[in-house]
C-alpha positions in Angstrom: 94.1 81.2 276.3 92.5 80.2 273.1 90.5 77.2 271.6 92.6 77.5 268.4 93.9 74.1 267.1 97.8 73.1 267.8 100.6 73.3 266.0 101.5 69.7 266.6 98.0 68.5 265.3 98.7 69.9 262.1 101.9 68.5 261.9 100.2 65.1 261.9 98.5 66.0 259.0 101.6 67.6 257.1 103.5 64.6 257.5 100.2 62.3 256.5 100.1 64.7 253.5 103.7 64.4 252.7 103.9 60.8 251.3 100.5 61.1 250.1 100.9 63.9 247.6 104.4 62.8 246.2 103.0 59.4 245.7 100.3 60.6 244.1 101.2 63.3 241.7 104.5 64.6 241.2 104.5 68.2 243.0 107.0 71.0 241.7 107.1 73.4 244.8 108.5 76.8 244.1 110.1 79.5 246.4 108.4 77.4 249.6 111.7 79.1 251.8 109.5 82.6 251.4 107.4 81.5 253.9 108.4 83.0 257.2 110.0 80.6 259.1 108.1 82.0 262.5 105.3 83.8 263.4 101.8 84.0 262.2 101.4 84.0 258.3 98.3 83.2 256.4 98.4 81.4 252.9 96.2 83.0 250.3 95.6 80.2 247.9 93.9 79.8 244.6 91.5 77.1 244.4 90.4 75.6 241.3 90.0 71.9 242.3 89.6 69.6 245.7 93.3 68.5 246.2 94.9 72.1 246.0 94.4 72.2 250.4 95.5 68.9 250.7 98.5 69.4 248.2 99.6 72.9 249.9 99.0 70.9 253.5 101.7 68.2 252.3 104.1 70.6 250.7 104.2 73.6 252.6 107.5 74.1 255.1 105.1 74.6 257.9 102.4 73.4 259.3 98.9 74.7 258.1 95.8 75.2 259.6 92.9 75.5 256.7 89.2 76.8 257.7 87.5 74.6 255.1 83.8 74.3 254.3 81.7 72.6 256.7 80.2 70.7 254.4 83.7 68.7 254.2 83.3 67.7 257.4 81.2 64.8 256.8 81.5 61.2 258.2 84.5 60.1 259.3 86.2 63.0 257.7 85.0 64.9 260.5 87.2 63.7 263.2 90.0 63.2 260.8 90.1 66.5 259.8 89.9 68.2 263.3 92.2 65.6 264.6 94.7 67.4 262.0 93.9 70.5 263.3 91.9 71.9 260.3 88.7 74.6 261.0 85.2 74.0 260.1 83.8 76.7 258.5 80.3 77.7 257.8 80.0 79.9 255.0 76.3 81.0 254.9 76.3 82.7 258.2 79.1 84.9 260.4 81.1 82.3 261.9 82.5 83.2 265.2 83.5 80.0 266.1 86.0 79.9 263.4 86.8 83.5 263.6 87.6 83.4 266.6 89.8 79.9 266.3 91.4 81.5 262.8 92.3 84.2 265.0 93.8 82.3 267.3 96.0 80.5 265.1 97.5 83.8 264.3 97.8 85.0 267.9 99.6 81.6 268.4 102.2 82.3 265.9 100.6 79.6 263.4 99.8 79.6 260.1 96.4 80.1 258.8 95.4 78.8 255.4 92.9 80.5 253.6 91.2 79.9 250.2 90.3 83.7 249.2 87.9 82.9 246.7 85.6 81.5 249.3 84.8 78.4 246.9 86.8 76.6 244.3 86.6 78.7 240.5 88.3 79.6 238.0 91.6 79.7 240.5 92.4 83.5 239.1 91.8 85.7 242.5 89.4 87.1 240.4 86.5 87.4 243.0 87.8 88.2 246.5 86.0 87.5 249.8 86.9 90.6 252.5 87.6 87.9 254.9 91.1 87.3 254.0 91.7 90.9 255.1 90.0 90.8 258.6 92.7 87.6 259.5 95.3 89.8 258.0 94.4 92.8 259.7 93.4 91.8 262.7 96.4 89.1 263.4 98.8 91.0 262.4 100.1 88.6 259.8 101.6 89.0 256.6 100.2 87.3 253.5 101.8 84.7 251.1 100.6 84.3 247.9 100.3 80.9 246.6 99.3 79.7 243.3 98.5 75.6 242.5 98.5 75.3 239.0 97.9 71.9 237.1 95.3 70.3 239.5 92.5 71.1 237.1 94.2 69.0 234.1 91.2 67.1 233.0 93.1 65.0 230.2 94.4 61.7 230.9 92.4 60.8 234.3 91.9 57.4 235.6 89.8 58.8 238.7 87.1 61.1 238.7 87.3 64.1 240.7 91.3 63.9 240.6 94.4 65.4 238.5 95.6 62.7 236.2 97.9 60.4 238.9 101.5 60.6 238.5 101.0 64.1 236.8 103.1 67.0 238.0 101.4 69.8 240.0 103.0 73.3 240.2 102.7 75.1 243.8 104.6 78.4 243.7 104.7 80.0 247.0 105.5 84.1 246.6 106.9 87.2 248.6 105.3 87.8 251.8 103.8 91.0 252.1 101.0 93.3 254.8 97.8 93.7 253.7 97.1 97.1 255.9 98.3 100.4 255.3 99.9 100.6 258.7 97.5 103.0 260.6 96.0 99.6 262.0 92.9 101.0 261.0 89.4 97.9 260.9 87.1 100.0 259.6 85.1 98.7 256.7 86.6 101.1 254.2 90.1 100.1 255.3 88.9 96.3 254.7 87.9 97.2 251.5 91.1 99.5 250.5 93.4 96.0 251.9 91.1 93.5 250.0 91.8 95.6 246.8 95.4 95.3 247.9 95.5 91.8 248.3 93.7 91.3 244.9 96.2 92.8 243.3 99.3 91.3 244.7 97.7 87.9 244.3 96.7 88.3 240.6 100.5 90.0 239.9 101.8 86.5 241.6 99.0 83.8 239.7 100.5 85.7 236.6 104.5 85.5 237.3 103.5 82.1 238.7 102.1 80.8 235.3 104.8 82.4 233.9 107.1 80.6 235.7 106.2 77.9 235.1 104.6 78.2 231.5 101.2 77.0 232.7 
């Protein structure tokens, strides 16, 4: 038994995030039926601006369990945000808490959604936290690679902080694939070998994405 958030609670916030991202903006999801349809999977996203969680939350085919900075988890966005079944996160220190709750997710056949730049960037995979492995490694899960492009349009904003409104917002999802060689090694050079791994599969999908989609 683990203290992992549920499924359901997630749901709650997928169908919250539904109506508000397609109100909002005007999202263009690609290849979403690549997601496995069961069992554990984590979402590698690129994060370039604050709305790329919530957008993936609203348009992903499953619910999504997201470790997210505790610093989000102010005010009554604290409760809100575990009541959706989202993981607090504390970034400065080894966080067993939400290790161990990430890892349940996985064990429970869940999705876990991970942004594997740590903080938002540039939104190129270009710097790669080892965490991303550890979840894939350890719970088994294959990755998919998912790319938000559009949410850092600057041009034509009537809020601060936010894409334009009404402006479209690309989320490609891509092939699924194991970070791990298959020896099942954890050992930090095998970390390192499947973070390498990962970095290159998710910059190869960022670059067919934009592609794609002539971002």
């Amino acid at each position: 038994m683990n203290d992992a958030p549920s499924a359901r609670s997630a749901e709650v916030g997928r169908r919250i995030g539904v109506p508000l991202m397609y109100g909002l903006w005007r999202p263009r999801v690609l290849g979403a039926w690549k997601v496995p349809a069961t069992g554990p999977a984590i979402l590698a996203v690129n994060h370039s601006h604050n709305v790329d969680g919530p957008m993936v939350m609203g348009v992903a085919p499953r619910p999504t369990h997201f470790l997210i900075k505790k610093e989000a988890f102010v005010g009554p966005l604290d409760p809100f945000l575990r009541g959706i079944g989202q993981l607090k996160v504390d970034r400065t220190t080894a966080d067993r808490t939400a290790v161990t709750r990430a890892l349940g997710v996985l064990a429970d056949g869940g999705v876990l959604g991970i942004f594997p730049e740590g903080t938002r960037g540039e939104g190129d995979f270009a710097a790669l936290r080892a965490g991303l492995a550890y979840f894939a490694v350890r719970g088994r899960a294959p990755i998919v690679p998912v790319a938000v492009l559009g949410s850092s349009e600057r041009r034509g904003r009537l809020i601060k902080g936010l894409p334009p409104l009404r402006s479209r917002i690309d989320v490609v999802f891509g092939d699924p694939f194991q970070a791990d060689d298959g020896s099942g090694r954890r050992t930090r050079k095998a970390l390192d070998e499947a973070t390498a791994r990962i970095q290159k599969q998710l910059a190869a999908h960022l670059e067919n994405a934009r592609r794609l989609t002539g971002r």
